[in-house]
Structures are given as C-alpha cells and as structure tokens.
PyMOL CGO cylinders between C-alpha atoms (Angstrom):
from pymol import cmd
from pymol.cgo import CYLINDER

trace = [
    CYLINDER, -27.13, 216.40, 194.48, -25.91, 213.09, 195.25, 0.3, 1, 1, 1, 1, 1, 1,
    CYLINDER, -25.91, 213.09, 195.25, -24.20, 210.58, 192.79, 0.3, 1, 1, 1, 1, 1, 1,
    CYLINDER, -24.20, 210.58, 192.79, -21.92, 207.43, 193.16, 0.3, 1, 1, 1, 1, 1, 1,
    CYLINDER, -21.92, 207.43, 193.16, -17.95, 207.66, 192.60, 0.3, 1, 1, 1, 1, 1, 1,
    CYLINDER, -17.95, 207.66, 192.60, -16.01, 204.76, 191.77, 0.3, 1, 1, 1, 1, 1, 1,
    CYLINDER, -16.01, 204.76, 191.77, -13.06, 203.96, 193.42, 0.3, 1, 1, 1, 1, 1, 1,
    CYLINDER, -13.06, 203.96, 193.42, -10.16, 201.85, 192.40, 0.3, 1, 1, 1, 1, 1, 1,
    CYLINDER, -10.16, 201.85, 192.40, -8.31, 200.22, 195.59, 0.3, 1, 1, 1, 1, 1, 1,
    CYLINDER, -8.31, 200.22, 195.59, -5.98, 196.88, 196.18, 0.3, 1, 1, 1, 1, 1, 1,
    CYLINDER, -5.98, 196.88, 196.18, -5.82, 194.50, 199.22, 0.3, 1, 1, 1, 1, 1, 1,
    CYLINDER, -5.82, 194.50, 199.22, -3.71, 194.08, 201.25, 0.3, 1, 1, 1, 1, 1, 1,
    CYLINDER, -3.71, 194.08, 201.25, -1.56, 191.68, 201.20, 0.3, 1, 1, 1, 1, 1, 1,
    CYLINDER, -1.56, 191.68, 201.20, -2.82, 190.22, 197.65, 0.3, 1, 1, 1, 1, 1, 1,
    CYLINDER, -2.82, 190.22, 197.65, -2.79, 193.50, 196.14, 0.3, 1, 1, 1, 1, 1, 1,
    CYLINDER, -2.79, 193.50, 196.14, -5.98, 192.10, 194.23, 0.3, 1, 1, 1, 1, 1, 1,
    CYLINDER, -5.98, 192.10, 194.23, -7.71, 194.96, 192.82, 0.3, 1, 1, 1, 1, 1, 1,
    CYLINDER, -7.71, 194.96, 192.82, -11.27, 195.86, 193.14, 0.3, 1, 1, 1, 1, 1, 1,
    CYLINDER, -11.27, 195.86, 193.14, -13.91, 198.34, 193.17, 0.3, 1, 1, 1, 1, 1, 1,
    CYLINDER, -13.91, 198.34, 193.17, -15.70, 200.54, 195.58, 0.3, 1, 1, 1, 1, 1, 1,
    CYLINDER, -15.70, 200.54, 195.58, -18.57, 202.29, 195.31, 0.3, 1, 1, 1, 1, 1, 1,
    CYLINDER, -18.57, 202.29, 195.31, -18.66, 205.59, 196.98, 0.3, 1, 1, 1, 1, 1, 1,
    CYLINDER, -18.66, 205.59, 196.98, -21.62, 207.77, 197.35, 0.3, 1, 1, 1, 1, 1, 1,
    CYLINDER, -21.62, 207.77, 197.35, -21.00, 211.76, 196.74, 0.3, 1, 1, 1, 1, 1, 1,
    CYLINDER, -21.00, 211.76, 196.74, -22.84, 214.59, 198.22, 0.3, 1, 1, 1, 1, 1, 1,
    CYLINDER, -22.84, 214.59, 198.22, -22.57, 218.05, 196.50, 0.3, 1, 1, 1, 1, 1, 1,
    CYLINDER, -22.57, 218.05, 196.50, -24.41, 220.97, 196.58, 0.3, 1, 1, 1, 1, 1, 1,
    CYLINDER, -24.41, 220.97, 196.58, -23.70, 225.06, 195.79, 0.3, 1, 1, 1, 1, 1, 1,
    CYLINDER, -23.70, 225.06, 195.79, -26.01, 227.71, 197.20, 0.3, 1, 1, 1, 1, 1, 1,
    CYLINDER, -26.01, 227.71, 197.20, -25.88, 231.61, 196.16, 0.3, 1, 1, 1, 1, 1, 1,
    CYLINDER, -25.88, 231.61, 196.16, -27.67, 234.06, 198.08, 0.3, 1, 1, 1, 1, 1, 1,
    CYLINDER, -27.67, 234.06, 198.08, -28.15, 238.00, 197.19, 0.3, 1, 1, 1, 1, 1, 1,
    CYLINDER, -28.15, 238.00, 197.19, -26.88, 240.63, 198.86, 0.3, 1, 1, 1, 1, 1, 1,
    CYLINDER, -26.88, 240.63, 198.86, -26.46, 244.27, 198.24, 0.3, 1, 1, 1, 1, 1, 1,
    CYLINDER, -26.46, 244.27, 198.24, -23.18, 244.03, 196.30, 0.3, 1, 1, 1, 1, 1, 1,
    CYLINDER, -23.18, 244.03, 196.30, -22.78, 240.71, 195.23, 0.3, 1, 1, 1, 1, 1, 1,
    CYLINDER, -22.78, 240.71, 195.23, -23.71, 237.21, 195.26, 0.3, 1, 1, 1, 1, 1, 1,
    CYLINDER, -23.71, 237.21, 195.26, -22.41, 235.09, 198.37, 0.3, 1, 1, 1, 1, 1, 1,
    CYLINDER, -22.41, 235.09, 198.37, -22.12, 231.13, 197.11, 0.3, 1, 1, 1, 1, 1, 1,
    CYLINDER, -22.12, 231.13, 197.11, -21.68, 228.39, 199.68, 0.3, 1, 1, 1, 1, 1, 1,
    CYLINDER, -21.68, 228.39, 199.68, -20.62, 225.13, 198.53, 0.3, 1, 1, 1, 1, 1, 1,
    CYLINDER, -20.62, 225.13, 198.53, -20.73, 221.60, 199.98, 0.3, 1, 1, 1, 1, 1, 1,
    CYLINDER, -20.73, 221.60, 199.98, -18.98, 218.44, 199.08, 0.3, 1, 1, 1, 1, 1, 1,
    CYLINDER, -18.98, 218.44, 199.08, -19.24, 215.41, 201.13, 0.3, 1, 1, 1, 1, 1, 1,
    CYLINDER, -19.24, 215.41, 201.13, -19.14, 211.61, 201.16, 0.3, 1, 1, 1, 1, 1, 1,
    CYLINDER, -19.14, 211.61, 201.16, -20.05, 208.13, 202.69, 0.3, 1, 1, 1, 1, 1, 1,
    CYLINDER, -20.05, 208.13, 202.69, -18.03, 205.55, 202.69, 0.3, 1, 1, 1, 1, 1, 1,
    CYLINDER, -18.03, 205.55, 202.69, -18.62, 202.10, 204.69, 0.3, 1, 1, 1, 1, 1, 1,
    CYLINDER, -18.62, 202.10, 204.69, -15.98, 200.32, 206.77, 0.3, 1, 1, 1, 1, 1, 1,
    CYLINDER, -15.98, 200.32, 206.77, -15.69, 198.12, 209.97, 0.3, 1, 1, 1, 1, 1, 1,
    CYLINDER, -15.69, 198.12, 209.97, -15.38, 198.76, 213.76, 0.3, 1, 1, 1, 1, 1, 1,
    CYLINDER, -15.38, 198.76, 213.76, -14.90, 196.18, 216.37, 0.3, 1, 1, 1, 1, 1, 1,
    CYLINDER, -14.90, 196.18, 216.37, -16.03, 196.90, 219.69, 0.3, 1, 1, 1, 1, 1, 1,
    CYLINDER, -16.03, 196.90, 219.69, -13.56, 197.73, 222.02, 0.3, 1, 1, 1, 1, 1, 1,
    CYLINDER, -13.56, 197.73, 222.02, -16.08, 196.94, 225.20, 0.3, 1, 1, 1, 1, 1, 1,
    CYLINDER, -16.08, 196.94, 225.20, -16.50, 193.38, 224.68, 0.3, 1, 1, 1, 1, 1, 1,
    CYLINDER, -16.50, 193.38, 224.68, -12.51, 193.24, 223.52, 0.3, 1, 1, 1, 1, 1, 1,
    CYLINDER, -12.51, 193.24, 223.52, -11.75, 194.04, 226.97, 0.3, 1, 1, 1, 1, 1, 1,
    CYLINDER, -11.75, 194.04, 226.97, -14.28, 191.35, 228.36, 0.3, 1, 1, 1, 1, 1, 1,
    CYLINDER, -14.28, 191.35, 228.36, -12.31, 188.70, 226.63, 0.3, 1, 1, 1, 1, 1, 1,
    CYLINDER, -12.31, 188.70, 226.63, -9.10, 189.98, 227.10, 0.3, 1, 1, 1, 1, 1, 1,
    CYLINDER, -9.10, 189.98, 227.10, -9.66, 189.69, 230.90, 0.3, 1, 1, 1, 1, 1, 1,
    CYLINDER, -9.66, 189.69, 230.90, -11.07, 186.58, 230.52, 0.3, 1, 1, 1, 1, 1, 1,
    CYLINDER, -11.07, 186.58, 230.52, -8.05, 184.93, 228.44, 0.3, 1, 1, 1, 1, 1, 1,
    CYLINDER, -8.05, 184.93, 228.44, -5.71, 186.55, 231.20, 0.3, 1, 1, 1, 1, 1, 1,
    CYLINDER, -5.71, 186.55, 231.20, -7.12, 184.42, 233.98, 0.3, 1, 1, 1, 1, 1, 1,
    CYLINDER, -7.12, 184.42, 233.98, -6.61, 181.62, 232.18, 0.3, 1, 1, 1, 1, 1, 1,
    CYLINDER, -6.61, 181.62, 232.18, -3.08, 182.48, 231.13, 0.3, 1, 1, 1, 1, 1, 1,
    CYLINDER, -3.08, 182.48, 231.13, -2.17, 183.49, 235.22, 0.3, 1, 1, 1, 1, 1, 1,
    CYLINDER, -2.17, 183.49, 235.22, -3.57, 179.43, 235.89, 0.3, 1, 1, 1, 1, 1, 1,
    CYLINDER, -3.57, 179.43, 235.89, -1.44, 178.31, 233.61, 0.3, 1, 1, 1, 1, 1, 1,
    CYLINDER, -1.44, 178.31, 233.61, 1.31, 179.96, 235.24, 0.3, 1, 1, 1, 1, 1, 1,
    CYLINDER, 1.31, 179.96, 235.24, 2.35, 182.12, 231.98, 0.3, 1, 1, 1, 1, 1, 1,
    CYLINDER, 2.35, 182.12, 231.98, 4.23, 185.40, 233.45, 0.3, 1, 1, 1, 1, 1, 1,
    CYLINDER, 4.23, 185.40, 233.45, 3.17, 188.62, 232.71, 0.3, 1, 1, 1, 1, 1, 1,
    CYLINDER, 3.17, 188.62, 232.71, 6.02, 189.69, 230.59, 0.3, 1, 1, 1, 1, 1, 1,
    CYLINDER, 6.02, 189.69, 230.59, 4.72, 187.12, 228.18, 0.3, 1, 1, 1, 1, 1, 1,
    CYLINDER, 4.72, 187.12, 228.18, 0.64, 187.56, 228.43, 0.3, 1, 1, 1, 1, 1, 1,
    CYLINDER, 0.64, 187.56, 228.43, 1.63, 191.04, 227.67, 0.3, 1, 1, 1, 1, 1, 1,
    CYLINDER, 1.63, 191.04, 227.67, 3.54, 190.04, 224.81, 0.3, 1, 1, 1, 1, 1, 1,
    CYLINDER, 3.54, 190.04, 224.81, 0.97, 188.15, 223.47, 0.3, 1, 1, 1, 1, 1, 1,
    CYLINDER, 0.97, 188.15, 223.47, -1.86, 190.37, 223.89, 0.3, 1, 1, 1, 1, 1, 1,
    CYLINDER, -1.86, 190.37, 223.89, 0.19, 193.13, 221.73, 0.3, 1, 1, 1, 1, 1, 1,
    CYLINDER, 0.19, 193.13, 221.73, 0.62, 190.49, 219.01, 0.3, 1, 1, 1, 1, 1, 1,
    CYLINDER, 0.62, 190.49, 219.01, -2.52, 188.82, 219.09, 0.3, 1, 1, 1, 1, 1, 1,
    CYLINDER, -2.52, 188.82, 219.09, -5.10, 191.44, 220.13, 0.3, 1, 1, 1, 1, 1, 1,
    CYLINDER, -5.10, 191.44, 220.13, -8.57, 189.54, 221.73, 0.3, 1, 1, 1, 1, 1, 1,
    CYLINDER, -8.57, 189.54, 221.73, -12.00, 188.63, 220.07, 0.3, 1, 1, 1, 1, 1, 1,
    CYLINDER, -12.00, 188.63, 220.07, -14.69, 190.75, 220.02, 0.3, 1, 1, 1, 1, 1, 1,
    CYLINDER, -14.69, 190.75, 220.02, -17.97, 191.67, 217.72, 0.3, 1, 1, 1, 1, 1, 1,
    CYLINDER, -17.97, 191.67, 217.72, -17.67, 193.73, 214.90, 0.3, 1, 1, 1, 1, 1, 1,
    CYLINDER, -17.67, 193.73, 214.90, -20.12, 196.34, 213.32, 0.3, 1, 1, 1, 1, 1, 1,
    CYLINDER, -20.12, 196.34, 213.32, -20.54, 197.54, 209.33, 0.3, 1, 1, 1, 1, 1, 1,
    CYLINDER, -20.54, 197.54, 209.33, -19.97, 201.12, 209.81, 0.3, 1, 1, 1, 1, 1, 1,
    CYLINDER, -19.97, 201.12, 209.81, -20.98, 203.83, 207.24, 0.3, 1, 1, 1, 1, 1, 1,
    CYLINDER, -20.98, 203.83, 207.24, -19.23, 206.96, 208.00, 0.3, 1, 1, 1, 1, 1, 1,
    CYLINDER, -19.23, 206.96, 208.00, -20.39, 210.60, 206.67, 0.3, 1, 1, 1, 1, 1, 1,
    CYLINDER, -20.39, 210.60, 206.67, -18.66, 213.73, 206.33, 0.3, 1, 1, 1, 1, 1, 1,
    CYLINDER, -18.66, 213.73, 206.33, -19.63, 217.16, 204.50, 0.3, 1, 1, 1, 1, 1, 1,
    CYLINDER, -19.63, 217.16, 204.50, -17.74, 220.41, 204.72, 0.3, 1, 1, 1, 1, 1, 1,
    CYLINDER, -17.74, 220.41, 204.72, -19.69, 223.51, 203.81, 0.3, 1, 1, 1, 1, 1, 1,
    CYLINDER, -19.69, 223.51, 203.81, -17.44, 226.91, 202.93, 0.3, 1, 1, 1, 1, 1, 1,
    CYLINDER, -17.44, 226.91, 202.93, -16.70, 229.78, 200.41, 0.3, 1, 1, 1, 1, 1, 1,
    CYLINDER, -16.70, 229.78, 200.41, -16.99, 229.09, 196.78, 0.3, 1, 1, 1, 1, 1, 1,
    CYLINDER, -16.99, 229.09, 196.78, -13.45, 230.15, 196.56, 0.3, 1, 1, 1, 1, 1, 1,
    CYLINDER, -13.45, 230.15, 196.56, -12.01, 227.56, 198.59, 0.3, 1, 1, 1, 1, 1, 1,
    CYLINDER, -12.01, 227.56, 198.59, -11.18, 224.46, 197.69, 0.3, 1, 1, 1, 1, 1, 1,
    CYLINDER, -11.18, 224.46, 197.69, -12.21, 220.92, 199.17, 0.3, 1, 1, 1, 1, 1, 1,
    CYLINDER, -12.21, 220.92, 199.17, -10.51, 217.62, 197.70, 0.3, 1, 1, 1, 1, 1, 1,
    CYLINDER, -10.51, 217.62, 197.70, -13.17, 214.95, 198.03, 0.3, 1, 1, 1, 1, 1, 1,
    CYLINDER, -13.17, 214.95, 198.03, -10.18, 212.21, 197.75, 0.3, 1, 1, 1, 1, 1, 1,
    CYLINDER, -10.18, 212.21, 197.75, -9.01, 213.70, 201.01, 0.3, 1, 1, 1, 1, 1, 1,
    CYLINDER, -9.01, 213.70, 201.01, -12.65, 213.11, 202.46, 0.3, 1, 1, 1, 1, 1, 1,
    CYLINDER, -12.65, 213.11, 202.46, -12.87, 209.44, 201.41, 0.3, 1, 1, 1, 1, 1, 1,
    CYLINDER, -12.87, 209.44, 201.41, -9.43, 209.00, 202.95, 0.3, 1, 1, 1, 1, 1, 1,
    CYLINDER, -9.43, 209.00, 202.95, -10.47, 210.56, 206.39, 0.3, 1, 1, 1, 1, 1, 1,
    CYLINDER, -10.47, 210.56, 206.39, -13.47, 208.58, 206.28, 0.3, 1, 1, 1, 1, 1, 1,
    CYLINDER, -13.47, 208.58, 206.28, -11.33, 205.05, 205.17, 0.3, 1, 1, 1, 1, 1, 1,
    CYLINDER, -11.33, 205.05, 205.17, -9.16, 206.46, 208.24, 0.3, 1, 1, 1, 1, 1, 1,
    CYLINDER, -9.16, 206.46, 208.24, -11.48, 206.82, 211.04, 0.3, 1, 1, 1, 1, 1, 1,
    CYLINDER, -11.48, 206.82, 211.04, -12.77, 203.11, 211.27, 0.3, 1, 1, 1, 1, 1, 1,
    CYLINDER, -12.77, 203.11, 211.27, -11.13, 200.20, 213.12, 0.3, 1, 1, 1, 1, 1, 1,
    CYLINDER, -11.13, 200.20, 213.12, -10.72, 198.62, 209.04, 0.3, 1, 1, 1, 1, 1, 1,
    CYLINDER, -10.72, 198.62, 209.04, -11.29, 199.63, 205.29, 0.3, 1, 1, 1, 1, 1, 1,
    CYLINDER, -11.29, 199.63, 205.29, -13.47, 196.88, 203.61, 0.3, 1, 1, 1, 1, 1, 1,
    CYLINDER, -13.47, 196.88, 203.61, -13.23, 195.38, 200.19, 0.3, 1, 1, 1, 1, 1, 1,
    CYLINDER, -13.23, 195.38, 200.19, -14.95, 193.35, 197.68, 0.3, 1, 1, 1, 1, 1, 1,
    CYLINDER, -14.95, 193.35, 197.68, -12.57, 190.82, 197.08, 0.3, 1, 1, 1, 1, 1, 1,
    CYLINDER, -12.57, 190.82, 197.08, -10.38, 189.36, 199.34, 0.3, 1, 1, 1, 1, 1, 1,
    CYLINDER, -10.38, 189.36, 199.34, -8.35, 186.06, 199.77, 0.3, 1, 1, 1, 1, 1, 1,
    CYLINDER, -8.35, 186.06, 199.77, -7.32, 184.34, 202.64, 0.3, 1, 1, 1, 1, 1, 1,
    CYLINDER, -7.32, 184.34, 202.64, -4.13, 186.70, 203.88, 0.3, 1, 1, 1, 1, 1, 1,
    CYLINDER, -4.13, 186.70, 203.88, -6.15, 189.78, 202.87, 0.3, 1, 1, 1, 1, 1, 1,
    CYLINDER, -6.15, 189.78, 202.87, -9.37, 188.36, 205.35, 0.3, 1, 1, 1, 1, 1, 1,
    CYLINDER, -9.37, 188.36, 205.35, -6.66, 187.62, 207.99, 0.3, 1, 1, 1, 1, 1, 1,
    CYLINDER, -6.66, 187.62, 207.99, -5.03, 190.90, 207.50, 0.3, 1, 1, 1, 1, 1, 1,
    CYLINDER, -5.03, 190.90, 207.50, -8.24, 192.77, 207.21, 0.3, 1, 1, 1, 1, 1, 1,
    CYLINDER, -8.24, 192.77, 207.21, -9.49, 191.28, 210.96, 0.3, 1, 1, 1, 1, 1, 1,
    CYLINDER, -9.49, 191.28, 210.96, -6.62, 191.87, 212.55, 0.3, 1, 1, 1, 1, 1, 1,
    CYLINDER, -6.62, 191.87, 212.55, -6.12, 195.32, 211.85, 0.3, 1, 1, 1, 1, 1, 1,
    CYLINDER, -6.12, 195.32, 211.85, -9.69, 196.17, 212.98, 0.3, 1, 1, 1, 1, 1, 1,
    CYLINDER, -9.69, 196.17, 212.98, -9.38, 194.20, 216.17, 0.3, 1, 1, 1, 1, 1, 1,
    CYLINDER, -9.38, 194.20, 216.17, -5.75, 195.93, 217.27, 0.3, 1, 1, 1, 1, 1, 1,
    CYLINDER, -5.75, 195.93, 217.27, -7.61, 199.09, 216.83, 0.3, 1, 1, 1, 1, 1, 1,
    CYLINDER, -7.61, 199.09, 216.83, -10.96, 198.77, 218.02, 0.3, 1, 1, 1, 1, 1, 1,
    CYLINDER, -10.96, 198.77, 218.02, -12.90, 201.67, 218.07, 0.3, 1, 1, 1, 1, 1, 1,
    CYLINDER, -12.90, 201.67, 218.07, -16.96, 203.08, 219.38, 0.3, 1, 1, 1, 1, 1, 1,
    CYLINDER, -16.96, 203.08, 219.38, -19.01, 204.71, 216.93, 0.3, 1, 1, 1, 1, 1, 1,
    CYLINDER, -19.01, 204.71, 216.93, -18.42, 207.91, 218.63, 0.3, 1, 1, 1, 1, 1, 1,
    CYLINDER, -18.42, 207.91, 218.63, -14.56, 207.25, 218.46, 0.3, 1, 1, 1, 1, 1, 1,
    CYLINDER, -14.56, 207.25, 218.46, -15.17, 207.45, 214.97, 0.3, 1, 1, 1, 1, 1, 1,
    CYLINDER, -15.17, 207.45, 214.97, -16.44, 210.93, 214.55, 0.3, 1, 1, 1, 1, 1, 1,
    CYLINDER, -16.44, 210.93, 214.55, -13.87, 212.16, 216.71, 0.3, 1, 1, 1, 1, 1, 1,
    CYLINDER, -13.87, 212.16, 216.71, -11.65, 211.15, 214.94, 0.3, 1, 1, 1, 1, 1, 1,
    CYLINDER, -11.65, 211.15, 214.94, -12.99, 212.14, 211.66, 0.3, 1, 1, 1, 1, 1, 1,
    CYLINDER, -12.99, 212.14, 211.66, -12.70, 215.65, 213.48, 0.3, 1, 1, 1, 1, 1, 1,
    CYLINDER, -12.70, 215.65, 213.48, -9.35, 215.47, 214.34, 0.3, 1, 1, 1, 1, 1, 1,
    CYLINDER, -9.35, 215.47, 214.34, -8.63, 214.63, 210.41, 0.3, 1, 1, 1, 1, 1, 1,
    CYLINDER, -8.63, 214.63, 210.41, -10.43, 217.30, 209.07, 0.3, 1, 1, 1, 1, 1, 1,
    CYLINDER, -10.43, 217.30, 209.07, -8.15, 220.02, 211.08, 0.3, 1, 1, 1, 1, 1, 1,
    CYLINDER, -8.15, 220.02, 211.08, -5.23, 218.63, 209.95, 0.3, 1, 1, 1, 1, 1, 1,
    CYLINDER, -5.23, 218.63, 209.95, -5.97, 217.91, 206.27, 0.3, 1, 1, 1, 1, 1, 1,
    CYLINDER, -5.97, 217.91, 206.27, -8.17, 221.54, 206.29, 0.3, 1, 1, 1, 1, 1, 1,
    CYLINDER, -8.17, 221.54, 206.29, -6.05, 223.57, 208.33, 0.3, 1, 1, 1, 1, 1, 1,
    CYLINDER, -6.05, 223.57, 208.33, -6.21, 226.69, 205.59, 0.3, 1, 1, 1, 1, 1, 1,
    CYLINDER, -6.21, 226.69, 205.59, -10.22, 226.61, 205.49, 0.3, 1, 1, 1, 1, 1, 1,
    CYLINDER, -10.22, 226.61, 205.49, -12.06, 229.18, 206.91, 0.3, 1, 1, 1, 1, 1, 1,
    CYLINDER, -12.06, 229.18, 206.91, -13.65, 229.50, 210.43, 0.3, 1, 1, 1, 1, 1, 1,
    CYLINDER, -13.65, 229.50, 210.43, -16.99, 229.75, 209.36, 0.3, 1, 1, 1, 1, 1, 1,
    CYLINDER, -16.99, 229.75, 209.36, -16.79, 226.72, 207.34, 0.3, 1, 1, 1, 1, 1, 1,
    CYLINDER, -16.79, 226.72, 207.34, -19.18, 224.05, 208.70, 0.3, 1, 1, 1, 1, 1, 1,
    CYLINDER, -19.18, 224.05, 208.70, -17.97, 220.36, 209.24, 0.3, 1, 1, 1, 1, 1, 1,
    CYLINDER, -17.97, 220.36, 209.24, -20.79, 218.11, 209.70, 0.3, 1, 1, 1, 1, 1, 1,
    CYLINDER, -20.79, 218.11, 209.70, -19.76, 213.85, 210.40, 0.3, 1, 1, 1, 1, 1, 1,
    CYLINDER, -19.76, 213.85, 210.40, -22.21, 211.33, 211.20, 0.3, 1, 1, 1, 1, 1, 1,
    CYLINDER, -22.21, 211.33, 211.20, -21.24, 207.63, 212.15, 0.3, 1, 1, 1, 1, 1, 1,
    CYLINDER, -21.24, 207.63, 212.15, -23.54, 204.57, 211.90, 0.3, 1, 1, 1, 1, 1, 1,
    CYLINDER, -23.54, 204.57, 211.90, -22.36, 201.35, 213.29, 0.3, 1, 1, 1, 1, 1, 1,
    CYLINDER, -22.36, 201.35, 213.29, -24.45, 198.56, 212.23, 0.3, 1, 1, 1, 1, 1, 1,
    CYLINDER, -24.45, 198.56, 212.23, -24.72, 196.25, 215.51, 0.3, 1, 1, 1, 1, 1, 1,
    CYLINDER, -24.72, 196.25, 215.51, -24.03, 192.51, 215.22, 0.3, 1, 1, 1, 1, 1, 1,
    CYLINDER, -24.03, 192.51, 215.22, -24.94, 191.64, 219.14, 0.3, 1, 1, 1, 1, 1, 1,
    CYLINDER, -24.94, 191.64, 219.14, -27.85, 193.93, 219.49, 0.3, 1, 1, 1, 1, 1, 1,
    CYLINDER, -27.85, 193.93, 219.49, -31.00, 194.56, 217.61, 0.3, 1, 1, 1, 1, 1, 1,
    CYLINDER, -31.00, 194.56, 217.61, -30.28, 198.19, 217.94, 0.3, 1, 1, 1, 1, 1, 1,
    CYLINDER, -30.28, 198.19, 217.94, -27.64, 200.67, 215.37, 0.3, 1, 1, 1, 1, 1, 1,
    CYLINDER, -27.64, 200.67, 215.37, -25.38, 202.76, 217.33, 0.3, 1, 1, 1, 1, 1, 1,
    CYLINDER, -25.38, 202.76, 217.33, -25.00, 206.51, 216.45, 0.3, 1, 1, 1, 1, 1, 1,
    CYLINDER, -25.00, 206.51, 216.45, -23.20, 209.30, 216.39, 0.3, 1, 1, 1, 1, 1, 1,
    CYLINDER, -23.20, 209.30, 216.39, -23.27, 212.82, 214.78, 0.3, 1, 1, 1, 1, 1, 1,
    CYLINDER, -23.27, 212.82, 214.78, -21.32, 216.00, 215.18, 0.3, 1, 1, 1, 1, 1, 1,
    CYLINDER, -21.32, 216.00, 215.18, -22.38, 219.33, 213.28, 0.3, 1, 1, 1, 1, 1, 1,
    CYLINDER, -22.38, 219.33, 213.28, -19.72, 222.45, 214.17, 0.3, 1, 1, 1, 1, 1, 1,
    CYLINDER, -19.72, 222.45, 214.17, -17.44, 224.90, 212.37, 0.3, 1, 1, 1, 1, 1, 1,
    CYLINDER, -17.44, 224.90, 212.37, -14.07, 224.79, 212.10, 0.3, 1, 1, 1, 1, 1, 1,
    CYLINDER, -14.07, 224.79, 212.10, -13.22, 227.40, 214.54, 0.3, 1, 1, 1, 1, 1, 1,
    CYLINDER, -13.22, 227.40, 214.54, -15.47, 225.70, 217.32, 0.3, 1, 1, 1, 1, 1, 1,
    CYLINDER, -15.47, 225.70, 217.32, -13.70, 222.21, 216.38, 0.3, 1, 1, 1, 1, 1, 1,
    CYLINDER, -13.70, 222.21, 216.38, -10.46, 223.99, 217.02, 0.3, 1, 1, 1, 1, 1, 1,
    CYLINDER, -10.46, 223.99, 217.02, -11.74, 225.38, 220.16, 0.3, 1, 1, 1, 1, 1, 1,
    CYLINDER, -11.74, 225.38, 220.16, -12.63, 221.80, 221.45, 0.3, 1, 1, 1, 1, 1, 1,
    CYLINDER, -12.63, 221.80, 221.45, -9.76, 220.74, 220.25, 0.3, 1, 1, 1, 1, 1, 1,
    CYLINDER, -9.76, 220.74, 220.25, -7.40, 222.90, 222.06, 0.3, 1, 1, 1, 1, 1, 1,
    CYLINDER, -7.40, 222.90, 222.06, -9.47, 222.11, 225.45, 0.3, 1, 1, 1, 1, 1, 1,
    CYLINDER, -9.47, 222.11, 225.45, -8.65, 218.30, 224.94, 0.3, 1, 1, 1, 1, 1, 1,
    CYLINDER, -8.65, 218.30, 224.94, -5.21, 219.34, 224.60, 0.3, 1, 1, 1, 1, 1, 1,
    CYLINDER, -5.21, 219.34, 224.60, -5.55, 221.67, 227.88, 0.3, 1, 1, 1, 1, 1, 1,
    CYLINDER, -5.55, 221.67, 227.88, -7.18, 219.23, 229.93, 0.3, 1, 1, 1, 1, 1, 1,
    CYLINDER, -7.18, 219.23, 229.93, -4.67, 216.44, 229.50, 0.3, 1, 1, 1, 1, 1, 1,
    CYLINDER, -4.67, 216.44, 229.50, -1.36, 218.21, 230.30, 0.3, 1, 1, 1, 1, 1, 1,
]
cmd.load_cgo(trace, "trace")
C-alpha cells in the first residue's frame, strides 16, 4: 500500500511554516504454518532532500587555495576560511528510501524513518523559504557534502541506533537517488540486508579503523 503523509515543518531561520508531502509505504503479510499464523510487516518512506557533491567541492577548494597562496594569505587563515565558508560545488535533488520489514509484534515509528531519511542528506528542503532560510539552507548542504552512496550508509548507521531493540532477522532495505545537475545521468545507490548483517558490517568498519 502506498499513500502520502503530510508533514508540518518550519525553516530555519524564518521559522516560516510549511508543508511536506511524504510518501508512505506499508504493507503486512501472514503466512500459515502448522501452529499459527507468522505476519511480517513493513513500513517505509521517501522523502526528498539535497546533496552537494563533495568531488567537485574539492576541485574548487584547491583551486581557490592557489589563488589565496598568490596572494600571500597564510595558511592559518585559508584554513580559517575554508571552515567558515566551505567551497562551491553542484548540487543534486535526492530522494531517499528506507523500509524495515520485521515481526508483527514489534514496533516501527515511521516519524523516526522520515527523520533518518531528513538526516542522511547534505540538506532538508522546503517549500517556502526567504532569503536567510535559502542562505542557511545552501550552506548547510555545502559544509556537509555528501555521494549518493554516503547517503545510504548513513541511513544504515541511523537505523542501528534508532532500532537497536529490533530483531536480527528484520530486513532493512535503503535506496538513494541523486538527481544529477552536471550530468545527463542519476546516480544510485541501494542496500538490502538484515539487521544482524548491518551490525556485522558495522563492527568490521569499526575493526578496520583502529
């Protein structure tokens, strides 16, 4: 089943409100068995946001330090600026996915699923904004830029913390579509597991960078 789910947010720096239109996946399975029924439900969402590339942020950024080292800036200070003021760079619409399959008996907050979702892009998008909201919006996707695959891991890394009590056998499936500005291509990325294999990876990331 799939529906839409309004959802009431601010900007901001304007704390204008607005809507956003969410779009809910849901859907309950029961299969027979000897005893009784086994029901598997599934409750997902998509939610669209922005990513800015952090490739072509590093092009520029190397760019603009040449021309700060001919100027004779010192390094103290092109660092300081660079934190403050991160570099240009293209941006994508992203549309983010994420389902979680499990137990009828467990419970799965789809507010928490919007919110990874919101979480896992360079910047939330909104439907109204004024001119500090724009500027506030840009900047926070540019100082953290992010690839589409970036995305799903991190979506990953969201569900294990928010989901920690779910089952092992629960399946986690996350697909990220960045809509490309610079090329006539979509970048993609998709990651179907269960929570006990996400853990697994999770703990070898962890392993291989003591």
């Amino acid at each position: 089943m799939r529906s839409e789910y309004m959802v009431k947010r601010e900007t901001p720096v304007s704390q204008t409100a607005c809507d956003e239109v969410v779009k809910v996946h849901a859907r309950a399975i029961a299969r027979r068995t000897f005893r009784t029924p086994i029901v598997r439900k599934s409750i997902g969402a998509e939610v669209t946001g922005m990513t800015a590339c952090p490739c072509a942020q590093n092009i520029m950024k190397e760019r603009a330090m040449r021309v700060l080292e001919k100027l004779d800036v010192g390094r103290d200070k092109i660092d300081e600026f660079f934190s403050a003021i991160p570099m240009a760079t293209h941006n994508q619409r992203g549309k983010g996915f994420l389902c979680i399959e499990t137990d009828d008996d467990q419970h799965v907050d789809l507010e928490k699923i919007i919110h990874i979702l919101k979480e896992s892009m360079s910047s939330g998008i909104y439907e109204l904004l004024k001119r500090g909201d724009e500027g506030a919006v840009v900047l926070a996707a540019h100082k953290n830029p992010r690839f589409v695959e970036d995305c799903v891991r991190e979506m990953a890394k969201k569900v294990l913390a928010e989901f920690e009590y779910l089952s092992g056998d629960s399946v986690v499936t996350i697909k990220q579509t960045n809509e490309e500005s610079i090329h006539q291509h979509d970048a993609y990325a998709e990651r179907r597991a269960t929570i006990a294999e996400l853990v697994d990876e999770m703990n070898g990331d962890k392993h291989n960078t003591d």
